[in-house]
C-alpha positions as CSV (number, residue, x, y, z in Angstrom):
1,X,74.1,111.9,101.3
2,X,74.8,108.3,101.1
3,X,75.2,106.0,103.7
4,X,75.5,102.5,104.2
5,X,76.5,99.7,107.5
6,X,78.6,97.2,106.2
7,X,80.0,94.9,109.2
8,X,78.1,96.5,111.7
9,X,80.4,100.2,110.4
10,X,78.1,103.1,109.0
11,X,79.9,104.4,106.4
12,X,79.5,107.6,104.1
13,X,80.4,108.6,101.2
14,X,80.3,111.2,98.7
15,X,79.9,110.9,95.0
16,X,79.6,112.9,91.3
17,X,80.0,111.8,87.6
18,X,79.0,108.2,85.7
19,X,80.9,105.6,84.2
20,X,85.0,105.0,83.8
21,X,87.2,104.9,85.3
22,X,86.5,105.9,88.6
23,X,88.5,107.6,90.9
24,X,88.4,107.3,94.8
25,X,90.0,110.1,96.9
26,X,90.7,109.5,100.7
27,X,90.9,112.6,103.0
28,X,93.5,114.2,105.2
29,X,93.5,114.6,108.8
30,X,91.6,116.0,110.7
31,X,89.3,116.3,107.4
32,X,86.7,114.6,106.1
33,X,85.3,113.6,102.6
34,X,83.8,117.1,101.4
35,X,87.7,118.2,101.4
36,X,87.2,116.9,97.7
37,X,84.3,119.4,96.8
38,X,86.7,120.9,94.0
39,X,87.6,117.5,92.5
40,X,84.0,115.8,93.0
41,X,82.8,119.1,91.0
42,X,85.9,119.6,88.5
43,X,86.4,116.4,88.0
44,X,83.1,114.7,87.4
45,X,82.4,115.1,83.9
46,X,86.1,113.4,83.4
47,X,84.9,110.1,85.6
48,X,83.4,109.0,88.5
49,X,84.5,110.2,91.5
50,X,84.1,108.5,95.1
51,X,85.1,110.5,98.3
52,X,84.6,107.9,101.4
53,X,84.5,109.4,105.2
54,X,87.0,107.2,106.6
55,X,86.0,105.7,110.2
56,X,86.0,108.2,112.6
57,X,85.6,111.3,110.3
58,X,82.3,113.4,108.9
59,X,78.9,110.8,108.6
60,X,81.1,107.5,109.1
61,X,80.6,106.0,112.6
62,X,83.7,107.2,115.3
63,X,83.7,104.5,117.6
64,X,85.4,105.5,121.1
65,X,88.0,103.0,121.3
66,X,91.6,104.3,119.5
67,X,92.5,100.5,119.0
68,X,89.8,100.2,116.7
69,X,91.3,102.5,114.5
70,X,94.2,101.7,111.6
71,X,95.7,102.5,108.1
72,X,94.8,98.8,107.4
73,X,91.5,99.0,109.0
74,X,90.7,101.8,106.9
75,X,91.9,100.3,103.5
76,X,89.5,97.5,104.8
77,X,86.7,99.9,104.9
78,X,87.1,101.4,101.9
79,X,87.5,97.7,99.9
80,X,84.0,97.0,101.7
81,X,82.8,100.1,100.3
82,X,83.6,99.7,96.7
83,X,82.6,95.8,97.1
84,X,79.2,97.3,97.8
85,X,78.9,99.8,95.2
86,X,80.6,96.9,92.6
87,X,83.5,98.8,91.6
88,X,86.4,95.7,91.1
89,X,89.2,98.5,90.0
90,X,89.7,102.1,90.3
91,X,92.6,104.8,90.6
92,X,93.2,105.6,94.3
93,X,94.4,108.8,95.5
94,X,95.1,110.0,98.9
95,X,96.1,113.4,100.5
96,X,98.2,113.3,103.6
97,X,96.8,110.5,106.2
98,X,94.7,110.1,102.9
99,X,97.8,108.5,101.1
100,X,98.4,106.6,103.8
101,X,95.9,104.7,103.5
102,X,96.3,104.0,100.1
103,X,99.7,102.6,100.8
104,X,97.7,100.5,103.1
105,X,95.1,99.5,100.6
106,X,97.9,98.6,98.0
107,X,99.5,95.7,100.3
108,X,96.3,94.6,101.2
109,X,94.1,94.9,97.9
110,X,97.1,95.7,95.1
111,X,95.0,93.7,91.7
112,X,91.5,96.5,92.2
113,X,94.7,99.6,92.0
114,X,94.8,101.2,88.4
115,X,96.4,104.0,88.8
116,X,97.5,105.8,92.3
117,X,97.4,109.2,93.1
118,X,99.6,110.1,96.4
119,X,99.6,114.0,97.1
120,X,101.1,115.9,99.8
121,X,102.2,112.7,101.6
122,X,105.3,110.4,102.3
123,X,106.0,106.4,102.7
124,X,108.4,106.4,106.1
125,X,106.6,106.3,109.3
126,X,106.7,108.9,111.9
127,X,109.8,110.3,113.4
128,X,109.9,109.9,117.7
129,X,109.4,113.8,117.4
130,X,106.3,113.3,115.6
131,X,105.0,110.6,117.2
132,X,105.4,112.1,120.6
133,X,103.4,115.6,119.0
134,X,100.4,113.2,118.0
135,X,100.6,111.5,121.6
136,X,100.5,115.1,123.1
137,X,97.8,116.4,120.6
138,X,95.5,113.0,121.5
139,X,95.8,113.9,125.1
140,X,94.6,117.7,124.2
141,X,91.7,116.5,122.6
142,X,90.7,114.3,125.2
143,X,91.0,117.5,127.4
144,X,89.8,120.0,125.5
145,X,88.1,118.4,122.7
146,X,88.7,118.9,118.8
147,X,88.2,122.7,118.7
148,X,91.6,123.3,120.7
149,X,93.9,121.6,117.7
150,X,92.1,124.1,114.9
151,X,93.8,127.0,115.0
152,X,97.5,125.2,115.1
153,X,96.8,122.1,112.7
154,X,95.7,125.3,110.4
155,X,98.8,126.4,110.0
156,X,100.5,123.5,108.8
157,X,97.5,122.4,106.4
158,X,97.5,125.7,104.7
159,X,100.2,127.8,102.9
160,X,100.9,131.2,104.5
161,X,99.7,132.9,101.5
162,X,96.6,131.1,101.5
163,X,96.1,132.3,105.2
164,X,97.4,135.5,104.6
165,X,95.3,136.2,102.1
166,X,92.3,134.0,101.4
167,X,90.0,134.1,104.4
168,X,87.3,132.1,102.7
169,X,89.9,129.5,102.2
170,X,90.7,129.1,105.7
171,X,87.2,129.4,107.2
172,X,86.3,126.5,104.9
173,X,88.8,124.3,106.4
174,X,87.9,125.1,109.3
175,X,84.7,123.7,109.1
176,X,86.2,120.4,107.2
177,X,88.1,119.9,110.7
178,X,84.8,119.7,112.7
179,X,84.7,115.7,113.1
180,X,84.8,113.8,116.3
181,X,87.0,113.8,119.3
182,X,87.1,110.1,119.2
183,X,88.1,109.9,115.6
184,X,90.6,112.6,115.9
185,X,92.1,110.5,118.8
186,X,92.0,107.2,116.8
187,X,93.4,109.1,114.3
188,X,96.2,110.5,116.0
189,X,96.9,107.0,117.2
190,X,96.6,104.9,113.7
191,X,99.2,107.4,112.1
192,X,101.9,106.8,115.0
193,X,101.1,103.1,114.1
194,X,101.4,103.0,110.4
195,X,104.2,100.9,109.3
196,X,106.9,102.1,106.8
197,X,105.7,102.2,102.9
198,X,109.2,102.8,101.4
199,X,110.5,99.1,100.6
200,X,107.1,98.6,98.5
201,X,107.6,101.6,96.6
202,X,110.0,100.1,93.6
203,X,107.3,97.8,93.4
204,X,104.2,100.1,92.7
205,X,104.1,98.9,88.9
206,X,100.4,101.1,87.9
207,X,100.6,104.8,86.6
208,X,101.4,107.0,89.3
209,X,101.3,110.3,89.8
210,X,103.0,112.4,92.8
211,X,101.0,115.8,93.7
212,X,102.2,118.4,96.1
213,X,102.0,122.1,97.4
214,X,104.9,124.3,96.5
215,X,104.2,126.0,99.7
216,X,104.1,122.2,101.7
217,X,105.5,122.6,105.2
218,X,104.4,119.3,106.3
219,X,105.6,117.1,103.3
220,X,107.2,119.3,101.5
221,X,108.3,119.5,97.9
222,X,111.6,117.5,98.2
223,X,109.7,114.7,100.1
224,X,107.6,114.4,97.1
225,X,110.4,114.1,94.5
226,X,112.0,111.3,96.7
227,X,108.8,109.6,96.5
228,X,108.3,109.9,92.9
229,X,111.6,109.1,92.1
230,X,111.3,105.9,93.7
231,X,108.3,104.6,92.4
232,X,108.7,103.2,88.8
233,X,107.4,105.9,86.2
234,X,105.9,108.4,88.7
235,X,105.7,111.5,87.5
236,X,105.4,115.1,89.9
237,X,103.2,117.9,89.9
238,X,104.3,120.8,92.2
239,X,101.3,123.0,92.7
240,X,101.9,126.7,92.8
241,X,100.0,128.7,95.8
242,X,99.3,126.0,97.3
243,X,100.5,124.3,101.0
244,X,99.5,120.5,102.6
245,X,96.1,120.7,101.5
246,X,97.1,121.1,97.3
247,X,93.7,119.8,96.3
248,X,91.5,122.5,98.2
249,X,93.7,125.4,98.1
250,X,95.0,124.6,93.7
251,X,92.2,122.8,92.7
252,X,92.1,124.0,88.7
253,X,96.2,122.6,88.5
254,X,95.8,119.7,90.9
255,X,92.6,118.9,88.9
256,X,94.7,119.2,84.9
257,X,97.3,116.8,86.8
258,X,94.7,114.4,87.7
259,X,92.9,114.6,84.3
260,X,96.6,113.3,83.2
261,X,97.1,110.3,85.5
262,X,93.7,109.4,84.2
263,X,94.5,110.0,80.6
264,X,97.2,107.5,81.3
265,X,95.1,104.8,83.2
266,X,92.8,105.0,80.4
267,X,95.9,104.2,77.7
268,X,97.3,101.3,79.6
269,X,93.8,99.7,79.8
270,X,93.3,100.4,76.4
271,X,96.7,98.4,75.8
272,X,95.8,95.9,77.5
């Protein structure tokens, strides 16, 4: 399992498949890079795939203060990252706090972006509802520790069909939600501070591809058309079976609609 301190940070990573393009996925919360064990598996013999632990999350370093952590600070981190490994451009996809980050990423490092994958997510920023639920789940943690979120966060990150009826599903994420209180906190605290994504959208000008969950309570289906719709040549995949976490609980369809964003990456570079 790779790991490597750039600025002082100890990231890690995970990794599968050789040569182009390559493809780096950024996880949900409170997840952590294994969340892409179907698309580092299913996908490698397409590309390369890259999963980062972002700050705070699974073998990357959780340091204790919440200001430390941010969307931008993040997108940093994973620039650093790909600096080290000498990757200049890629296709960037995120799930959930995953995407945004890569909206993140975009305004801060928009020439390395190929193609962008954004699945299960949205642009605007939190609601006061959901800003005060983060506040109130930070504070719990703090309390309680991480354990105490599980069983609620569960039943927004999966479908109910996938709870109902596929126990080795949910016991899986389960353990991909074991990460520390002090990076659940930051976390909790970077989302409330993430800016609003929606005035860049029209300007998103690299193949795009919008992925989501049929079953989505979080950000559901109609989110995701919005967002494709207003990003220039997006184009949707609504996963059957499949709630907030589309890549873990569809991974043969969310894996064909990646193959396809790729497919088109690989035909504008070819263009060009």
């Amino acid at each position: 399992m790779p790991t490597v301190t750039l600025d002082g940070v100890r990231t890690h990573w995970l990794e599968a498949g050789v040569g182009e393009p390559v493809l780096v996925l950024l996880h949900a919360f409170p997840l952590h890079a294994a969340m892409w064990e179907p698309q580092l598996t299913g996908l490698s013999d397409r590309c390369r795939v890259l999963a980062p632990d972002l700050l705070g999350f699974g073998g990357s370093d959780a340091p204790a203060d919440p200001s430390a952590y941010s969307v931008e600070r993040w997108a940093d981190g994973v620039a650093a990252l790909l600096d080290h490994l000498g990757f200049d451009q890629f296709v960037l996809g995120g799930l959930s706090m995953g995407g945004y980050v890569a909206f993140a990423f975009l305004r801060r490092h928009r020439r390395r972006v190929r193609g962008l994958l954004l699945a299960d997510t949205r642009a605007g920023p939190d609601t006061p509802e959901i800003a005060q639920r983060r506040t109130d789940q930070a504070a719990r943690v703090a309390a309680e520790g991480p354990a105490a979120l599980v069983d609620t966060l569960l039943e927004g990150l999966l479908g109910e069909r996938t709870r109902a009826q596929r126990p080795a599903v949910v016991e899986a994420t389960r353990r991909l939600m074991d990460n520390p209180a002090t990076g659940v906190i930051g976390a909790l605290e970077a989302m409330k501070r993430r800016p609003d994504s929606t005035p860049e959208l029209a300007s998103i000008d690299v193949p795009t591809l919008v992925a989501v969950g049929a079953d989505d309570v979080l950000s559901p289906p109609d989110v995701a058309r919005d967002l494709a719709g207003a990003i220039p040549g997006a184009t949707l995949a609504v996963l059957p079976d499949a709630g907030h976490l589309s890549s873990f609980e569809a991974p043969d369809a969310f894996n064909e609609a990646v193959m396809s964003l790729l497919g088109r990456c690989q035909a504008r570079g070819d263009a060009h």
